[in-house]
N, C-alpha and C positions, 0 to 999 in steps of 0.2 A: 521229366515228371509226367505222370499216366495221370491222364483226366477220369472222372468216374461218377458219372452223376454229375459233375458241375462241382467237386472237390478234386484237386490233384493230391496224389500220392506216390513222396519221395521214394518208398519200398514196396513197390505192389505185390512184389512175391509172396512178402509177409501176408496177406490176406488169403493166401492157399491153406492157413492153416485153420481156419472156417469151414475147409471142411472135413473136419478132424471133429465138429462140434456133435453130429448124428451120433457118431463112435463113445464119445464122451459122454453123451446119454444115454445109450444103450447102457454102458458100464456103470455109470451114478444109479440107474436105474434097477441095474441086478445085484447091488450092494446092498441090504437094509443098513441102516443105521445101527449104532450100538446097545444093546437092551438093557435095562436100566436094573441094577442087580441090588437086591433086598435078602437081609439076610434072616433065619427066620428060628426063633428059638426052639419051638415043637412043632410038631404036626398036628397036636390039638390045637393049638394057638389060633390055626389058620383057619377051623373052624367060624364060620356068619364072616373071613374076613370077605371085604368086597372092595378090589380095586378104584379107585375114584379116577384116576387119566387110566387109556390102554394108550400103549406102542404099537405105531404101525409097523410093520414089519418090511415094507418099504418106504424109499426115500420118498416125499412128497414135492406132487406136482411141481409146485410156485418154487419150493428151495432150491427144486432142479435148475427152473426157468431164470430164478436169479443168479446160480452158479453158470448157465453157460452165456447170459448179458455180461459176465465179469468177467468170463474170458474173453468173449465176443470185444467186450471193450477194449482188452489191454491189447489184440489182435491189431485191431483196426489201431488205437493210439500208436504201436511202435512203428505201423507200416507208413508215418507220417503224413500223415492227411493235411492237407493245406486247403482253406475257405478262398475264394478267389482268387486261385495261383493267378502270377504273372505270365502271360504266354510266352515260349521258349520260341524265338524266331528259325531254331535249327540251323542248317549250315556245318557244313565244316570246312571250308573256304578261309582264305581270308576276308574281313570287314572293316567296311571304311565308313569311320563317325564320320559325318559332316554337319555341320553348326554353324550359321546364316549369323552367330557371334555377333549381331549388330544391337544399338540399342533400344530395339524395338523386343525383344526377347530378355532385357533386365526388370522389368515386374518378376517373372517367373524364372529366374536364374536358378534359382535353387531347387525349382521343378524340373530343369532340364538337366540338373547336375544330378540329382535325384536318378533321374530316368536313364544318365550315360553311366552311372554306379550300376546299376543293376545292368546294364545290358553290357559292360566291363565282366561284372564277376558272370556271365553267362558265357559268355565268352571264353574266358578265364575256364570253367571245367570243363568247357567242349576244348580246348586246346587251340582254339581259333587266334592268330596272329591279328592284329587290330591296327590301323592307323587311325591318327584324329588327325583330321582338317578343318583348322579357321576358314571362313571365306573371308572374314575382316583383317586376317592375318596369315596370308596363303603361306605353306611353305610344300617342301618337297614330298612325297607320300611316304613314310615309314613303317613297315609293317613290322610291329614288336609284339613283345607278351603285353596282354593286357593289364598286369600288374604294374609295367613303366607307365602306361597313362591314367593309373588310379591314383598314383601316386603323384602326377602332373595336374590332376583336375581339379585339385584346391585352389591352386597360384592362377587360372583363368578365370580372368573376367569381360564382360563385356563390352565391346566398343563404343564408341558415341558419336559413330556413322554407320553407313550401309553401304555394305561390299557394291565396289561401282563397277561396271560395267569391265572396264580395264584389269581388275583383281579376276571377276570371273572369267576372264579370256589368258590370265597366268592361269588360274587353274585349272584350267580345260588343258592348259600344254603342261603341267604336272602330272593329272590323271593321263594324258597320251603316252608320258612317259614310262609310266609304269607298266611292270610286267605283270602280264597273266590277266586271271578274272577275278574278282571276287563283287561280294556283295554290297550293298548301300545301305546304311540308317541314318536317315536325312532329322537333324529337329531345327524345327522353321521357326524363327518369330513371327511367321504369318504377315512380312511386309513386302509387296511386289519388288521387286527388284529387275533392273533391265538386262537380257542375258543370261535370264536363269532358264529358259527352255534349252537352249543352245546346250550347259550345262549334263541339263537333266538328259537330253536326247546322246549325250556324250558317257555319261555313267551308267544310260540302260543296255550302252554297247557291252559294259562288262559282266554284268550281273544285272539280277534283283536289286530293285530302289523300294523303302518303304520308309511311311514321312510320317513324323509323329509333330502337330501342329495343335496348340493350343485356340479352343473356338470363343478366348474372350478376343476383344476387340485392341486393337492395338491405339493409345490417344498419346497426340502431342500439341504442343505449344509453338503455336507464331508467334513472331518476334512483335512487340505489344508498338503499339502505334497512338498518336495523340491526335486526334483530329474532333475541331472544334469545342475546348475546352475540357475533354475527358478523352482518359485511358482506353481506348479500345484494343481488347483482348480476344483471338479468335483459337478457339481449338478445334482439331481435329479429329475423327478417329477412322478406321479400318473400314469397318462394317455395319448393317442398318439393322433395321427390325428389330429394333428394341429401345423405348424409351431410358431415357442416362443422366443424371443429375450429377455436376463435379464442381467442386472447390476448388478454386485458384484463390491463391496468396501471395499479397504482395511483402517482401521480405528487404530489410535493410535494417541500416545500426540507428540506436536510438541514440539520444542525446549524450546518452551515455557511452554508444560506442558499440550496444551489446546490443550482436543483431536479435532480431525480434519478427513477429509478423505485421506488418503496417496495416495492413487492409486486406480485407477479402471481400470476394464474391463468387456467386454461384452462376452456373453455367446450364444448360439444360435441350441435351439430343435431343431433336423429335425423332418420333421414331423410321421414319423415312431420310433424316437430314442425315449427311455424315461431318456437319461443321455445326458449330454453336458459336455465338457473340455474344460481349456483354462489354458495359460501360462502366467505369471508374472515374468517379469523379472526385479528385483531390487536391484540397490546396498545396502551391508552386510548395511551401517548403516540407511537405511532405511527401511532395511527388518526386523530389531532387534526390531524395535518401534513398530511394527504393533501389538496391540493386539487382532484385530478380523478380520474377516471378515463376511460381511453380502448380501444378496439379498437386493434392493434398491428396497424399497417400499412393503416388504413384510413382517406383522408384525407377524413374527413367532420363537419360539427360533429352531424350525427346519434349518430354513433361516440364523442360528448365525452359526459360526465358530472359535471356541475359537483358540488362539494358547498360546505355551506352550515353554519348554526349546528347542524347536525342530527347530524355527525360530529366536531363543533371538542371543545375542552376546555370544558366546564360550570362554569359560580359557582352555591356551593351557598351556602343563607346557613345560617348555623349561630343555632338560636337556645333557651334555656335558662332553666326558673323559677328555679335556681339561679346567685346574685351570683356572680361570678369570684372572689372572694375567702373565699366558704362553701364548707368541708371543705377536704380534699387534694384534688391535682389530681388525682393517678391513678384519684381515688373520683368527678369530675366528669362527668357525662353524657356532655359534649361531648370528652372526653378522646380514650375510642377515635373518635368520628367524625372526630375531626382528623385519626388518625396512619390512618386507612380509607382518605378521602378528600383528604388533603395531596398526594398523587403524581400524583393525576390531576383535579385539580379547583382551582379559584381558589376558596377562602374565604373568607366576609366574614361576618364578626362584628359584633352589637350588640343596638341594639333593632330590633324588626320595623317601628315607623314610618320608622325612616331605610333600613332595608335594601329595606324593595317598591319605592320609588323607583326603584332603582337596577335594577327588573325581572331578579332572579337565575332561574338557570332551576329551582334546587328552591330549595325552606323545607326545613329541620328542624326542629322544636318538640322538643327532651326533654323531656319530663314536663314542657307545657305545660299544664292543666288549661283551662282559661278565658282568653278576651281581652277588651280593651274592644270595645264594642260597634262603634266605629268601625274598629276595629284589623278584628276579623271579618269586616266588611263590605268594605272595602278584600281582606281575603285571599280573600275569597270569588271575588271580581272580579277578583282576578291569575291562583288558578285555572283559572276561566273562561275565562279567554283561552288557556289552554294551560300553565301552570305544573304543578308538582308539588310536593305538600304530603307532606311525608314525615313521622309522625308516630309517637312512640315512647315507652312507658308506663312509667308508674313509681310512686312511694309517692303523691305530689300528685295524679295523672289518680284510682289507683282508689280514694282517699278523696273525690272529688268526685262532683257528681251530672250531670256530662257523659254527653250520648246515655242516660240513664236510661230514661227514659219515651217520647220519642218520636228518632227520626233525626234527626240535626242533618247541617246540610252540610258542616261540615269533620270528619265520620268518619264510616268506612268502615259503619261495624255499630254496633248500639247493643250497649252496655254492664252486665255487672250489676254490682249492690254489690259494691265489696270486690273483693279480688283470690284469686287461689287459691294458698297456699304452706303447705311443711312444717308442722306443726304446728298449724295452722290447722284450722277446722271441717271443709275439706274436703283434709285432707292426703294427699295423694298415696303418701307414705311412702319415695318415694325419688325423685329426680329421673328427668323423661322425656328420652328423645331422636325426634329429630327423624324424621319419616316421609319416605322418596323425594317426591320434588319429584313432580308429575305432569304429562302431559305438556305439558297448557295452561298449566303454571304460565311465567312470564318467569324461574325460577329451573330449570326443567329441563335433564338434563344435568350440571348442580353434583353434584361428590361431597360427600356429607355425613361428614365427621371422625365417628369413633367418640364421641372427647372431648366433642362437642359436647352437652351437657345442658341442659335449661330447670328450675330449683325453682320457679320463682312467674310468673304471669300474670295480665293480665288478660282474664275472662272475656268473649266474644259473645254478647247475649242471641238465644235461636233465632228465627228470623226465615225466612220465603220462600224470601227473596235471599240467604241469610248463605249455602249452598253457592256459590253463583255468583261469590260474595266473595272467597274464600277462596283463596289463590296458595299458602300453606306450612301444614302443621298438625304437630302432634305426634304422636309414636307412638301414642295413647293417641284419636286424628282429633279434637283440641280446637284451634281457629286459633291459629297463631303471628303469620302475618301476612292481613291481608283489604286488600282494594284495591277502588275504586268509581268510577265516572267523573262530573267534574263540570266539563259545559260540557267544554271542548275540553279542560282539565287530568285532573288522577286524584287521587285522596288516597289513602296508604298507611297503616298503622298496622300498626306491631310492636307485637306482645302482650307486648312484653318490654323492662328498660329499655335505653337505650344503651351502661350500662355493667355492669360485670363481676358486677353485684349481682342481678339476679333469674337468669342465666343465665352461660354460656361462649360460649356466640357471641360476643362482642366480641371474644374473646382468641385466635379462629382466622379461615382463612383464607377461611373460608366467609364471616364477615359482609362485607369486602371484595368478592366477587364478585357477594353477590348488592345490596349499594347499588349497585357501576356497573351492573348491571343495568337494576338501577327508575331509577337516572339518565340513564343514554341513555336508555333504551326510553322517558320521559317525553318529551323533545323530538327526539325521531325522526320525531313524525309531522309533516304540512307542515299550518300552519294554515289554515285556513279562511277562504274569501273574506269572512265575513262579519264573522268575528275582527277581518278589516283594515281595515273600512270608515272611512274618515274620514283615512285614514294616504298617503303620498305616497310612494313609492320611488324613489330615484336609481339609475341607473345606475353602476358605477364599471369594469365592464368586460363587453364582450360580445364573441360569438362570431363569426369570418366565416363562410362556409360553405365552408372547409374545416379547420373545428372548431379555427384559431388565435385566442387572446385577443387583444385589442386595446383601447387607451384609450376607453370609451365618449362621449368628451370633452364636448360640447354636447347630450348628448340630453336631450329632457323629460321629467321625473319622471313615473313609471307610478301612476296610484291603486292602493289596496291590491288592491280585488276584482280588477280588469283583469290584474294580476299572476298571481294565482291562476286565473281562469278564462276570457279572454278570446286568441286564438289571437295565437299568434306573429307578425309583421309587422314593417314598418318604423317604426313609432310601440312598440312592443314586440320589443326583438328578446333572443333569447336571450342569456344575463350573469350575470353577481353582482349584487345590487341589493341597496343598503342604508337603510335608515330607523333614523336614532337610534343604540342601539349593534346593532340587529339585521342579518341579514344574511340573505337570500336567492337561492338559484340558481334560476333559472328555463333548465330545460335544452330543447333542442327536441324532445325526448318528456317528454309526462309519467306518472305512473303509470293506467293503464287504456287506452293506446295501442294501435296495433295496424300495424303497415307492411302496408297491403295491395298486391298488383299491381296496375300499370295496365290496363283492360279497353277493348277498342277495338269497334269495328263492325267486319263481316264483309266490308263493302264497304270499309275503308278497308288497304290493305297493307302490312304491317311487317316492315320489313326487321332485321337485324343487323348490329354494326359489321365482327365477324368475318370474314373472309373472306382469300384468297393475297395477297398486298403485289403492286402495281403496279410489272413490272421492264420497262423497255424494251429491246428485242431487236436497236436499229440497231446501236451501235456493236460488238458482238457478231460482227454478221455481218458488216460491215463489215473487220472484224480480220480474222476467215474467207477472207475475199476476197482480201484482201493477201498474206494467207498464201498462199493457193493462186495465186496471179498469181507468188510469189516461186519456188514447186514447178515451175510451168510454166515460169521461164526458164532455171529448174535443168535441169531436164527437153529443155527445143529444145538446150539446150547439150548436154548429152549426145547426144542424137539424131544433134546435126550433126556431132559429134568433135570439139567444138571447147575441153572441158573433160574431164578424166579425172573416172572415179568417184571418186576421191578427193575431189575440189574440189566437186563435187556432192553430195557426202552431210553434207561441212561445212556448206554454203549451206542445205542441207535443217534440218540439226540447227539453226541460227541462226535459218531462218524461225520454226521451230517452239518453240523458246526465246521467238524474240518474241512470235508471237501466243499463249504462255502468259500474259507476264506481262502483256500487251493486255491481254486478256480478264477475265484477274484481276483487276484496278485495281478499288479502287472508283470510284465513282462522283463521288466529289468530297475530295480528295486534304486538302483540309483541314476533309472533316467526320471524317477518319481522323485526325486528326491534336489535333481536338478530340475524339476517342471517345477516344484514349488518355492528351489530359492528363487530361481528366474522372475515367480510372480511375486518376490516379495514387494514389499510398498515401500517408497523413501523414510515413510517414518517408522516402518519395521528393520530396515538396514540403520538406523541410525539407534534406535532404542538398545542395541546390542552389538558386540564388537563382530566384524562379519571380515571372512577372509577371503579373498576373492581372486580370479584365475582369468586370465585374458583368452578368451574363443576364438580359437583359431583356424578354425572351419574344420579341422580333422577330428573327425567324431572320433575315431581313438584316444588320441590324444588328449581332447577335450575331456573323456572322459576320466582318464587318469588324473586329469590335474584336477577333479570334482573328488576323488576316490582320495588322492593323498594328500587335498587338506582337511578333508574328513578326518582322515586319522592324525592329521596335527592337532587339527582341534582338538578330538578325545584326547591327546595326550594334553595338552595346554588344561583342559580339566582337569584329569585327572593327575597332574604334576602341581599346578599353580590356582592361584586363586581366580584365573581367566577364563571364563565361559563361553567360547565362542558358537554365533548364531553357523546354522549349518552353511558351507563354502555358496559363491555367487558366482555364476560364470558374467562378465563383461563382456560389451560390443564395446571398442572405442570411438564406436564411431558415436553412438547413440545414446551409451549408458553415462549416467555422474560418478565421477571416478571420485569425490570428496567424501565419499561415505565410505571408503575402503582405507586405511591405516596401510596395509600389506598387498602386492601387490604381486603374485608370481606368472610370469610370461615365459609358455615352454615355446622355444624357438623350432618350428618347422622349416624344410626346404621350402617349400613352394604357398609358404605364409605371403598374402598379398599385404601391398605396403599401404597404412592407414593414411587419410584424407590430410589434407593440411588442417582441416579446422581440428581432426583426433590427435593430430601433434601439439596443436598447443594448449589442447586439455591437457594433455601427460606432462608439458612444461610446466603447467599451471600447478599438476599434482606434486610433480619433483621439488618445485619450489616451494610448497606449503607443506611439507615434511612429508610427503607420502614417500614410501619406500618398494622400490620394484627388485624382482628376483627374475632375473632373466637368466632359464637355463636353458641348455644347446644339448643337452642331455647326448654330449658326444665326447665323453672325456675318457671312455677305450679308446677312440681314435689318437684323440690328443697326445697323450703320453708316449704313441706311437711317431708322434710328428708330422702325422696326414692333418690336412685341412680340411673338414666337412662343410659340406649345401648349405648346414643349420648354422655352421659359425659364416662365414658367407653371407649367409641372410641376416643375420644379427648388424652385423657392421655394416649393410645399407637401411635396418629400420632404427640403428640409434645414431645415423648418420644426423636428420633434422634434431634429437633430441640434447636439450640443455642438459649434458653430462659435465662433471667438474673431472678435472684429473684424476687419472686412478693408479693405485698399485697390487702386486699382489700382498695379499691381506699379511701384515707383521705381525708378530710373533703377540706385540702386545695390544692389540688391536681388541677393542671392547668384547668384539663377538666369540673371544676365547674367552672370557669369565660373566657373561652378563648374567648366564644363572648356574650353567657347570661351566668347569673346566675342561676347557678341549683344546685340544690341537692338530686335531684332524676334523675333519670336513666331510667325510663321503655321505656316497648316497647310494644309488644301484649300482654307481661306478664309485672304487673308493680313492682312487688317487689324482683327483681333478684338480687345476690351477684355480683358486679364488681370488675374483679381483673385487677389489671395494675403492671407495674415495680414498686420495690421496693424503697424510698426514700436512699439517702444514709445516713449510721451510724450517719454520721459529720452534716447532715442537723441543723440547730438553728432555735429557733422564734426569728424573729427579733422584737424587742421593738416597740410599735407602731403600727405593721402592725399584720393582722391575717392570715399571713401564715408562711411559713419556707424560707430561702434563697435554693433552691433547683437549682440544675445545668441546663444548657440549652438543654440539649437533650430530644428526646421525644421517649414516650415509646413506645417500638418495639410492644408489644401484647395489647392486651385488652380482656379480656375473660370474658364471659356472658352467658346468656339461655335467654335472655327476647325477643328476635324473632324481633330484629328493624327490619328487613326487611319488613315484612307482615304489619307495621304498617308505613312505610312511601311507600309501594307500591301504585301506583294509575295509570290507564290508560290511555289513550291515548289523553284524555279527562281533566286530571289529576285528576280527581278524586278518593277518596277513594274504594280501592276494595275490604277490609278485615274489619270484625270489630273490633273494639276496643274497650272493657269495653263496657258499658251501659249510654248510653242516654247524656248528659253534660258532665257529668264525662270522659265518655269514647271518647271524642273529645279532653278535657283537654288532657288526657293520650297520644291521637297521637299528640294535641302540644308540648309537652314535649319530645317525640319520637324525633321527627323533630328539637327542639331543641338541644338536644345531639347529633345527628349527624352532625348539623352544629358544634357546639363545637370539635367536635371529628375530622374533617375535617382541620378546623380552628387551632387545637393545629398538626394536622400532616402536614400542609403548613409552620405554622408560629414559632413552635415551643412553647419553655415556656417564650416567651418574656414577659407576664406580670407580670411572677417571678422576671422582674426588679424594678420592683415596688419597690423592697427593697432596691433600692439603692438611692430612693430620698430622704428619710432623709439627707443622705452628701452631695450628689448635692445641696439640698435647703441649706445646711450649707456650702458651697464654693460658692454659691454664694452671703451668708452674710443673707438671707431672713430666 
């Protein structure tokens, strides 16, 4: 394409004929026009006559100036003029796509699929041999037509990691491997990666490298954290210098089960920061529900936030030196921690040898004094691995010689004789109240109740560490409660007992607030790679890289440590992972992350997706042309008198009508037509019956299946009393499939497979009578006995779906009479195998009639290859747009098409009503006839 002014032009030769326009003028120029002939009855007659117009005798200036603008235009229009061509990279080498594939690059997937289209078909006319390389998915260098990778570029999606260090050192001994030189078109999701100089300085051995890098900001989500009674939420992004406002949402199932958004908040860059905070603060039983959180409107699994046991509901095991059946209940330790922690917590009651088994996430001991020696050692070792020992004093703890003399490991401080209350040696004289939390404490924040008093405690003997200890104290700075760390666990201890008897704390709202404290805050933190050693995690569901869940079905269990500190990948991909009854999210940031920008060489040039939309300028001018050729004959008629002004300024006003709405037209009449079903509203798809097409990212394809239920429609009008609203294309991932009756899915090869949550919409559909037309539009192959890509791909995306048995369609099967009689099926192809649901076992031929009595429902699939779409597709015009067969025959063929579909429409409205047929026999015999 020749640039020319800042227009490229696909035919620049053609403007050589511009200058042929001087000549053109000369010649218009020494023509007069033609002279207007009167005929005259005598020559006296013409006596006093006096002509009222004279004819010039040459052509006039302006009619000239308008005739060579109309050729000038039609010139320049065929020589195709394009308004910001796309710049041709040149070459005629081979060229190597490279795609950093990671999901930092899924916002703009479909800008970059965009951008490898077009530099495909450039490729493509220069003759240039092309390889694409993943770096999230290295394989060997293939240099083919560019036509095999256009055809591959659908079925790629993005990963929900970032090529590591290890992948870009395969690649590097890929590209070594390969022979000769060619070129580089690098497209970056603009996130650092380690190893990519190495890389770069290895592909500028073979060629030119040019990097086309999008300049918004790359953002993701840290795995969300609970500290000091709220959600703390930190995101990230790329790049600075510009203030950023974002929505995170917290997501989970409501009561009902249907997930929902629980809560949100905003986040907000400054414009020099490249991380933002924020705080959520939600009660335990709505913080238990939430299973993710995500950035609003950012489709990345960077942007997802799995949560894991670390925000769920906690099993606290409740445990007591006092028998269940010694004193009153009210007076029992464990009384208040029941009615504390009943609302937000699973409790589980007994002795402590049956209850560690069961790995709860805290201990309570009330006025536990001593264990067996084995009991000890067993809780020392639940601890350690990350438990919490929550432990709480009373008459038994401070008459024993527990933590006396030296520190034991299940408490926090040691201990003195005896305890401190009223009337005692060291009495107080009136009870204390509680001092402000400070601000390290895990209780800061809490309002302390006036009400709230302590009479008796047990005493901390003074120690180093006992300030360091220390999380709550009394007015009087004597510890309430001390806290210590052991092994990846904590041990706590209230100086006071659990129930109403040494204090009032049990009996207010404070002790409530600050146990869910100390109980999240215990298993909030992530454990430790070393915690896990020896332990196996499953997968049960991971992320794709554009941050949708998915069944993680056959992948290999991750070891524990690999889990915790070994990077993201295909043998480890971001998910929920479970071991026993634990559960872990491994999201693709984890805490201490950092999203840095990608950093290039100075010799290598990086471009932007950004830039004017490519409009081509022919038909434009072309219109132009027309228009003014219509002025000019307007125009010589007037000149010669051979029209009034009248007749001429109508012709004017008409040209100029036309070449408006010329000009105006888009560009493709039924991409206008798919922009406006696309925006229709739920109450416009439900007010009218709407037929709809599943999107399958191949804009071909897509477009035919828009085209040929167009033309079902019109026929559905124009045959039956059914007015269908114009066809809808579906996302399954995103759209409500409850508003579509009919459902046609043209099977491609390299069709990506829908989300887990789009399969069980289409279960949902199947099961509420919706009716799907899955065609593979490959029944030439068929008949031949080859197996195609599309049938291949078919039987791994109805592999999840709730299909009932099927057969090929019999003889008497509703969809041969529902409104003609058929017995054939085709479509672009006419001898295709049709499968439908299977009759039932029990079905009969009823005597008399030539079908079976079969039940009234209708069947969910229809499965096919014979391409109905391209055979009832037709324009705007409605006309035919695709052929069909040959001559006669192949008109038969698309009425036959067009009748099956009405059929097929007609049995998914009306059901198998005329399988009642079988019941007139007895009707005609009750009523005696």
């Amino acid at each position: 394409m020749t640039m020319i002014a800042g227009i490229g032009f696909a035919s620049p030769w053609l403007l050589l004929g511009l200058l042929v326009l001087p000549i053109l003028w000369l010649l218009l120029r020494a023509i007069p026009p033609a002279p207007k002939r009167q005929p005259f009855p005598a020559v006296t007659l013409l006596l006093g006559l006096k002509e009222d117009e004279s004819l010039s005798d040459r052509t006039p200036w302006w009619l000239l100036l308008l005739r060579m603008l109309a050729v000038a235009a039609a010139i320049f229009g065929l020589s195709g003029p394009v308004l910001n061509p796309a710049q041709e990279h040149g070459g005629s080498g081979p060229l190597l796509i490279v795609m950093d594939s990671g999901w930092g690059g899924a916002p703009r997937w479909e800008q970059n699929r965009a951008q490898i289209e077009a530099e495909l078909s450039e490729a493509g006319r220069a003759g240039r041999p092309v390889a694409l390389l993943r770096l999230t998915a290295p394989e060997p260098l293939q240099f083919l037509a560019a036509g095999h990778w256009s055809r591959q570029l659908p079925g790629m999606t993005p990963a929900p990691w970032v090529a590591s260090p290890e992948q870009l050192q395969d690649t590097a001994k890929m590209i070594a491997e390969a022979e000769g030189g060619f070129d580089t078109l690098w497209l970056s999701d603009g996130v650092a990666m380690e190893g990519r100089a190495d890389l770069v300085a290895t592909l500028a051995e073979r060629g030119e490298i040019e990097v086309y890098e999008s300049g918004a900001p790359v953002m993701g989500l840290l795995p969300a954290t609970y500290e000091d009674g709220a959600i703390t939420l930190r995101a990230l992004r790329s790049s600075t210098g510009l203030q950023q406002e974002i929505t995170v949402q917290a997501l989970g199932p409501d009561p009902n089960g249907t997930e929902r958004a629980l809560a949100s908040t905003t986040m907000t860059f400054d414009v020099s920061a490249n991380s933002a905070e924020a705080q959520l603060a939600l009660p335990m039983e709505l913080r238990a529900r939430i299973s993710r959180f995500e950035i609003l409107n950012t489709r990345s699994a960077g942007a997802v936030s799995l949560t894991d046991d670390r925000l769920r509901r906690r099993e606290v095991a409740l445990i007591s030196a006092q028998s269940s059946d010694e004193g009153l209940a009210l007076l029992s330790p464990l009384h208040y921690l029941r009615q504390a922690l009943e609302p937000t917590a699973e409790l589980l009651e007994g002795a402590l040898p049956d209850l560690l088994p069961a790995n709860p996430d805290v201990v309570v001991l009330a006025d536990v004094a001593r264990l067996a020696p084995a009991q000890e050692e067993a809780l020392i070792d639940w601890v350690d691995q990350g438990g919490l020992l929550l432990r709480f004093a009373g008459p038994r703890l401070a008459a024993s010689d527990t933590a006396r003399d030296t520190e034991e490991p299940l408490m926090p401080v040691r201990l003195r004789i005896g305890g401190r209350s009223i009337g005692g040696a060291m009495s107080w004289g009136q009870p204390k109240a509680l001092a402000p939390f400070a601000e390290a404490s895990p209780f800061y924040g809490l309002e302390i109740p006036q009400e709230v008093t302590v009479s008796s405690q047990v005493m901390a003997q003074p120690d180093p560490e006992l300030a360091s200890r220390v999380v709550a104290e009394l007015s009087d700075g004597t510890p309430l409660v001390t806290r210590k760390s052991l092994g990846q666990g904590q041990v706590v201890l209230f100086h006071v007992t659990a129930n109403a008897e040494w204090s009032t704390l049990p009996l207010s709202g404070l002790f409530v607030d600050m146990l869910e404290r100390l109980a999240v805050s215990s298993a909030a933190k992530p454990p430790a790679a070393e915690a896990l050693e020896g332990t196996t995690w499953q997968a049960v569901e991971v992320l794709d890289g554009f941050g949708r869940l998915a069944d993680a079905d056959t992948l290999a269990g991750v070891a524990g440590p690999d889990l915790i500190d070994a990077p993201s990948g295909p043998a480890l991909q971001p998910g929920l992972y479970t071991s026993g009854s634990g559960a872990y999210a491994r999201n693709v940031l984890r805490i201490g992350d950092e999203i840095r920008p990608a950093t290039w060489p100075a010799s290598v040039p990086v471009l932007t997706y950004e830039g004017a939309q490519e409009r081509p300028l022919g038909g434009v001018l072309l219109s132009f042309a027309l228009v003014l050729l219509a002025v000019d004959i307007a125009a010589a008629l007037l000149v010669s008198g051979l029209w009034s002004p009248a007749k001429v300024a109508a012709l004017m006003l008409a040209a100029g009508i036309a070449g408006g709405i010329t000009t105006g037209l888009p560009q493709s009449a039924q991409a206008q037509t798919a922009s406006n079903s696309s925006a229709a509203t739920p109450t416009e798809l439900t007010s009218e019956l709407t037929l709809a097409y599943v999107l399958t990212g191949d804009a071909r394809v897509d477009q035919i299946s828009a085209e040929g239920l167009r033309g079902l429609s019109n026929v559905m009008a124009l045959r039956t009393s059914v007015e269908p609203a114009p066809p809808h294309g579906v996302d399954l991932e995103t759209d409500e499939l409850a508003f579509f009756p009919f459902l046609y899915w043209p099977v491609t090869e390299g069709q990506p497979l829908p989300s887990s949550e789009a399969y069980s919409k289409l279960n949902a559909y199947l099961r509420t009578g919706g009716m799907i037309l899955f065609d593979t539009r490959d029944a030439d192959l068929a008949v031949t006995g080859a197996s195609s890509g599309a049938a291949r791909r078919l039987q791994q995306l109805a592999l999840p779906l709730d299909i009932p048995p099927i057969e090929p369609i019999p003889a008497d099967h509703v969809l041969t009479r529902a409104f003609y009689l058929l017995q054939d099926f085709p479509g672009r192809h006419p001898r295709g195998q049709i499968w439908v649901e299977a009759a039932p076992p029990d079905a009969e031929q009823v005597e008399g009639l030539p079908f079976r009595n079969l039940n009234d429902g209708v069947t969910p699939v229809v499965i096919g290859g014979n391409d109905w779409a391209a055979a009832w597709a037709v324009d705007e015009r409605n006309a035919p747009l695709y052929p069909v067969g040959r001559g006669f025959s192949g008109e038969r063929q698309r009425e036959l098409a067009r009748r099956f579909g009405v059929n097929l429409l007609m049995h998914v409205l009306t059901g198998n009503y005329k399988s009642d047929q079988v019941h007139v026999p007895a009707l005609l015999d009750r009523l005696g006839q």
